[in-house]
N, C-alpha and C positions, 0 to 999 in steps of 0.2 A: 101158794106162798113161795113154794120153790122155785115157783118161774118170773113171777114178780120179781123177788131178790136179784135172779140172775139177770133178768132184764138190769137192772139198777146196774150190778157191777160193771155190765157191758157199756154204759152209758158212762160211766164215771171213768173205766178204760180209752174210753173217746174225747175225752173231756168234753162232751158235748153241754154245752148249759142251760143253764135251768129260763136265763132269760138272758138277752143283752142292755136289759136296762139299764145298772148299774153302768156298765162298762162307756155306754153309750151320755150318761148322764155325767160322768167325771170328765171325758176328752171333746165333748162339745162344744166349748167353749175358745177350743184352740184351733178350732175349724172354721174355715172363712169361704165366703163369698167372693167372687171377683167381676167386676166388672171394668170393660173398657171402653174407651173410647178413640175413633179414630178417626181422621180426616182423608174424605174420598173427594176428590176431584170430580166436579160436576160434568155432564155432558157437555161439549162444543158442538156439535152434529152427527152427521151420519156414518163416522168413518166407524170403520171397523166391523158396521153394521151391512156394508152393501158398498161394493169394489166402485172405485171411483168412477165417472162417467156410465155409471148403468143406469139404461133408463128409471130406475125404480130410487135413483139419490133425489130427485124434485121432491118426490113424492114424502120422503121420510124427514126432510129438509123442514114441508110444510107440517108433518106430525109432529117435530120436535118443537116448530116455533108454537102451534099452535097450545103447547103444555106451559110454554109461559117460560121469563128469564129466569126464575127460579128453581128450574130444574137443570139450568148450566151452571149455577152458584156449587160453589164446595159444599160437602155435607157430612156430617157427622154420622158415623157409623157404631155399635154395640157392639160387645161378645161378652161371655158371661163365660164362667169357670170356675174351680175352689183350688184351695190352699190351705196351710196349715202353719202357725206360727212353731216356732222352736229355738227358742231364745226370749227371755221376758222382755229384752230391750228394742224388739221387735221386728227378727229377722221371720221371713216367711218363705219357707216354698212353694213353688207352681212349676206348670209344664212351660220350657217355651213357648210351645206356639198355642196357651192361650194369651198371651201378654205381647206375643210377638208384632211389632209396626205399631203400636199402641202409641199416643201420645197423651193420654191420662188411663191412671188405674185406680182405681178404689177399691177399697177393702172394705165389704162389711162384716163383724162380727156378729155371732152368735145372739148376744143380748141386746141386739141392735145397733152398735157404733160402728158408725164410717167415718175411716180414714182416708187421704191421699195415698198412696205409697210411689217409691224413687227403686229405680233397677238397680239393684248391684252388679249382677252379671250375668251371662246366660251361658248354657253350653245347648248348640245344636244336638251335638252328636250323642247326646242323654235325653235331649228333652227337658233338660231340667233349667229352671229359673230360678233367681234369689232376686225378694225383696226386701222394701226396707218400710217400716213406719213409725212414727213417734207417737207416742201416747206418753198424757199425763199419769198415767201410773204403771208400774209392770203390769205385764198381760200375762196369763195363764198361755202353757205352751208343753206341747210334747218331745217326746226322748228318741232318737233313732233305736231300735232293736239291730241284733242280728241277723238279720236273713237267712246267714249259711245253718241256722238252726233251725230254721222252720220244714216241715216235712212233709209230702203229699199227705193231705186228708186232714189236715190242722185245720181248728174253726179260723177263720177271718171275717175281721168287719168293715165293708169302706164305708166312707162317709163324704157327703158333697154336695154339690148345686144341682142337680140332674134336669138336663130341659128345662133350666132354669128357675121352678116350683121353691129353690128353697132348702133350707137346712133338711138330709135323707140322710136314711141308714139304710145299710142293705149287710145281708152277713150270706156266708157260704164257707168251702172250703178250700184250702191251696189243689189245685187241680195239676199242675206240674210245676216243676223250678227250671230254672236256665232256659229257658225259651228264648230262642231269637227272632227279632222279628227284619229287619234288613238293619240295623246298623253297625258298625265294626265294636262295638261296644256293652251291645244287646246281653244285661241279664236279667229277664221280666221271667215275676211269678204271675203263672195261669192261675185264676181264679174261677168261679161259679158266681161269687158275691155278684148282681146286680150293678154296672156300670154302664151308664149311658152319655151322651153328649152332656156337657156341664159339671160331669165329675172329674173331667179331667182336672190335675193338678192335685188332687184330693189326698189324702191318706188312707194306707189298706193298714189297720189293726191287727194285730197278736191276740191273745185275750188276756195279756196282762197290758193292754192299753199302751205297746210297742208299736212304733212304725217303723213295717217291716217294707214296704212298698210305697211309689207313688203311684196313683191310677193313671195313665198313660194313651191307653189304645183299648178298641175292641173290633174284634172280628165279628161281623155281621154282613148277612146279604141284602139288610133293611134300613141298616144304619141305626136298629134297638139293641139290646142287651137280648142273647140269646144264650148268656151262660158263657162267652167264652172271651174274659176280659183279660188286660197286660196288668200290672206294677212293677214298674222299673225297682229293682230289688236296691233295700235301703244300702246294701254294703255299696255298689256303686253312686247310689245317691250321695253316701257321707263326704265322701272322698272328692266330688265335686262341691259340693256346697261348701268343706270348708276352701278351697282353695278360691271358689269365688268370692266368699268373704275376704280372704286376705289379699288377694291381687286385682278380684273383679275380670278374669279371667281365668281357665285352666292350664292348666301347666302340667302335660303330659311326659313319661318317658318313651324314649326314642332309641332302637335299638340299632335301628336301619340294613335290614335284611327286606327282600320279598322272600314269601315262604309260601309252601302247599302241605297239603296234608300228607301223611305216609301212609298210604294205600296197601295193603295187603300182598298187589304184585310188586310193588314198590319194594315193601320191605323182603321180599323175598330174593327181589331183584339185588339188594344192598348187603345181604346175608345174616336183616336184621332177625331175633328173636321172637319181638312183638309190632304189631303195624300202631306205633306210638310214638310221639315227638313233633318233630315241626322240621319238616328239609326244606332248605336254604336254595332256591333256586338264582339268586342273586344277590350279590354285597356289594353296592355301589358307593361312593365316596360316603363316608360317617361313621358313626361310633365301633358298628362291626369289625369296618375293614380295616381302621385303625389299630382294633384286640386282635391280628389275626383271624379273623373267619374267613371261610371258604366257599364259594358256592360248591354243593355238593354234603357237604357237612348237617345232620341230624340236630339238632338241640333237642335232648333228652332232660337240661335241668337249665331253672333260672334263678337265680339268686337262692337257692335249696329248695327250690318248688320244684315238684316234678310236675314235667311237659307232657301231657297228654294230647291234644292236637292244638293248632293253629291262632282257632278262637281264644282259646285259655290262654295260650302266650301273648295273642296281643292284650291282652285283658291285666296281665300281673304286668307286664312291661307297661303300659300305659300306668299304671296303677304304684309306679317305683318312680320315686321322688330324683325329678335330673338332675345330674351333675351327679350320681352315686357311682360307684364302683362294685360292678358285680361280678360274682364267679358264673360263667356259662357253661356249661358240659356238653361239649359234643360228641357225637360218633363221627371220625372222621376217618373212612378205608379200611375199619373192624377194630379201628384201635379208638380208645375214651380217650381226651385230651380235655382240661381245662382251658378257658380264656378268662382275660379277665378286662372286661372291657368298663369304660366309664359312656353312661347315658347321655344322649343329648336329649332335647326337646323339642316332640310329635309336631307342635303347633311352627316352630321354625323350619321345617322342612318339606313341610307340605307340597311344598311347588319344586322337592328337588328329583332331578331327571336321574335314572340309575348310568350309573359309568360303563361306558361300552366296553363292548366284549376284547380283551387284549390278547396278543397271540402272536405265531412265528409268521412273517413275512413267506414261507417257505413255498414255493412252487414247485409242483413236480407233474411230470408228464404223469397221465395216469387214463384209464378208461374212461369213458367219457360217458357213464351210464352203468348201473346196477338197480336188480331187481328182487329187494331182499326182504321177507317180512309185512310183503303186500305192499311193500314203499317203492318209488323207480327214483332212484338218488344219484346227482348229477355233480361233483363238481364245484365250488363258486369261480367261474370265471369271470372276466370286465363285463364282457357280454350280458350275462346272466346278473349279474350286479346289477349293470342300467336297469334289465328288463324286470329285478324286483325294488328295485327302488332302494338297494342294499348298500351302505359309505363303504367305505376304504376297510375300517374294521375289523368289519362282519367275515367271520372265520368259520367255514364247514362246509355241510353240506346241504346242496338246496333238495327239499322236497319236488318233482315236476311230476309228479304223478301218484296217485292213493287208489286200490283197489276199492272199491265201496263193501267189496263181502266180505273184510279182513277184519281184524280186531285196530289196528292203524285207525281207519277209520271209524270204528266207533269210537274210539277214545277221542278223535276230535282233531287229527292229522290231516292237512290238506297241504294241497300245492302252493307253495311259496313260502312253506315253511325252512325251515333252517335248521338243520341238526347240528350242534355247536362240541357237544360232548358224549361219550360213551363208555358207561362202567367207572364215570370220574375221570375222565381222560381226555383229552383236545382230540379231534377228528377233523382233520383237512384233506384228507384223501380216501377213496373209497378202499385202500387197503388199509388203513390206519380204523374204519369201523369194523372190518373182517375178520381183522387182528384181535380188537376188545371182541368181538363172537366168538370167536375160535376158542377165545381165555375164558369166557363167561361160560360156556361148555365144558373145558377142561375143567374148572370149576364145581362142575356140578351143578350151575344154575340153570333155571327152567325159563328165566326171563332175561334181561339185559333193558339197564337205566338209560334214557335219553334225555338229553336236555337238546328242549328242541327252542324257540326263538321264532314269535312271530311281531311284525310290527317293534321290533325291542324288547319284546314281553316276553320273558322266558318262564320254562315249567319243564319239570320232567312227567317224561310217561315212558311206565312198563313195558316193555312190549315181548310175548312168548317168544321161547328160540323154539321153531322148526327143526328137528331133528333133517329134516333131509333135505336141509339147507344146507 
């Protein structure tokens, strides 16, 4: 009797349930099938199949004729998917790329009705799609949940078209939160629930019949369900769907910094506390450099969110409505400063080049080669300009040489790089980096910051001081 019992509390501690009938019988109805339709361009011959004039094009010439003119006619192509309505007057989501080149979509529901349905909008960069259909009467439809409240080990249930068989349930539990998987925007819950081809677009359930996720992705070496599926987490979902309802596009904020994470030797190197924030490796023309920011400079808060690394800040920055005006907090040279910059918008900028590096004209006779930290550092003269393909500019010092047994090089330093700055500081002569060493010692520090520059692409990296340097 006493072990019974305690099995039970341990059970009802887990919220594990008794069945998912219930749950699965009330949000069924808000779950859809997808199908599409597309037009593929029929065969004209052999190209692509066998390089032109090889013996073997007669050959495939006569294979194609002999299939007949109807296999060079356009043809109609399938792909199947789910979705879930949310809104009775009949908005739906899916993934883009089941809807993606589609040129008809259909919806079937639950009790058997097909609809047309019309795109509203899509975002790549989520995955996620907005539909639209009419029906003679409201539709039954579900509620986004929370996300940020769901916990590893919470029951979940998706629901969908799986290998195309048809209204499925599958349940499991949240296996992790914030996963990324490649995109700048990536915050999928890991599930166990059972998700295969056809579920995408689908909903992952709460057990109070919340969607918490869309089904998105799964990792497999078979292309089945092996337990280890995505849902793009509904807090990112929301926030897209409503703005493609209302514009039919997204509409990001844009803070316009490149940024890298702050590495352990990094923050050691900067005399920060904790290796936490987002440093500023570049500000080129937009919203930043207009508030004051600096390359060099930490962002430790954004709009009163604290910066914990890179991803989270382009995640709340994307996630903050343009045109606002926000407070930014930097660390900049051991002192906290405020900014207060107003956002512009991600989707306008996309194709903007960063502003070159600006600096003193100043030349000065100087050695013509140092060998410091496993780096052999030259100079930028015309010469060496041409010979790295470097404008007018480009201000410091060129990398010509990297030891391969040094820590330079594994951090990812080769020749033709550029050392632009040191300890926050312009470097155009190899006494001018000697100087920031010398101070970064005096200092007490074990490392020294660089901003190096390849191709235009700047980043900093740590690198230890050598005592018997």
């Amino acid at each position: 009797m006493v072990l019974i019992l305690s099995q039970s509390l341990m059970a009802h501690a887990r919220g594990a349930p008794e069945t998912f009938a219930d749950l699965a019988e009330a949000i069924s109805p808000s779950v859809v099938n997808i199908t599409t339709s597309t037009t593929v361009a029929g065969r004209t011959g052999p190209q692509g199949i066998v390089p032109e004039g090889s013996p073997f094009e007669d050959f495939f010439r006569e294979f194609q004729d002999r299939q007949g003119p109807g296999d060079r006619q356009p043809r109609r192509s399938s792909a199947l998917g789910s979705g879930f309505v949310i809104s009775e007057d009949g908005f739906i989501v899916t993934n883009n790329h089941v809807i993606e080149g589609a040129d008809e979509i259909e919806i079937e529901f639950f009790e058997g009705m097909t609809l047309p349905a019309q795109l509203i909008g899509t975002d790549p960069n989520t995955d996620i799609a907005l539909l639209k259909v009419e029906a003679d009467k409201p539709l039954k439809f579900v509620s986004f949940g929370d996300s940020d409240k769901s916990r590893v080990g919470d029951w979940v249930m998706a629901m969908g078209n799986p290998l195309g068989q048809g209204f499925s349930v599958s349940a499991g539990i949240v296996s992790a939160r914030n996963r990324a998987l490649s995109g700048t925007y990536d915050d999928y819950i890991q599930t166990d629930a059972a998700i295969n081809r056809g579920n995408s677009g689908g909903p992952l359930f709460n057990m109070d019949g919340e969607v918490i996720g869309v089904n998105t992705a799964i990792l497999s070496p078979n292309g089945g369900s092996i337990g280890i599926g995505f849902s793009m987490a509904s807090n990112v979902v929301t926030k897209v769907v409503d703005q493609l309802k209302e514009f039919g596009e997204t509409r990001r904020g844009w803070l316009g910094v490149r940024i890298q994470d702050v590495t352990p030797d990094v923050a050691e190197a900067l005399g920060l506390d904790k290796a936490e924030g987002a440093l500023v490796s570049d500000v080129p023309d937009g919203p930043a450099k207009d508030g004051g920011m600096l390359a060099g400079d930490v962002i430790v808060s954004f709009d009163g969110v604290d910066v914990v690394d890179t991803r989270q800040l382009v995640r709340v920055v994307a996630n903050t409505q343009v045109g606002k005006t926000v407070r930014v907090v930097v660390n900049r040279e051991g002192k906290t400063e405020t900014l207060k910059i107003t956002l512009g918008r991600r989707e306008e900028a996309e194709g903007a080049v960063p502003a070159s590096m600006s600096g003193d004209d100043l030349e000065q006779e100087a050695p013509s080669s140092l060998e410091i930290m496993g780096l052999t550092l030259s100079p930028l003269t015309e010469d060496l300009r041409g010979e790295l393909q470097l404008d007018e500019s480009t201000k410091g010092l060129a990398v010509v040489g990297v030891d391969e047994t040094t820590e330079a090089f594994e951090k990812g330093l080769r020749q033709g790089d550029v050392i632009t700055e040191a300890s926050q500081s312009q470097v155009l002569t190899l006494d001018d980096l000697q100087a920031r060493i010398d101070e970064a010692r005096e200092a007490g520090r074990k490392s020294i910051l660089l901003l190096v520059r390849r191709g235009g692409d700047p980043r900093f990296v740590a690198l230890t001081l050598d005592e018997s340097e």
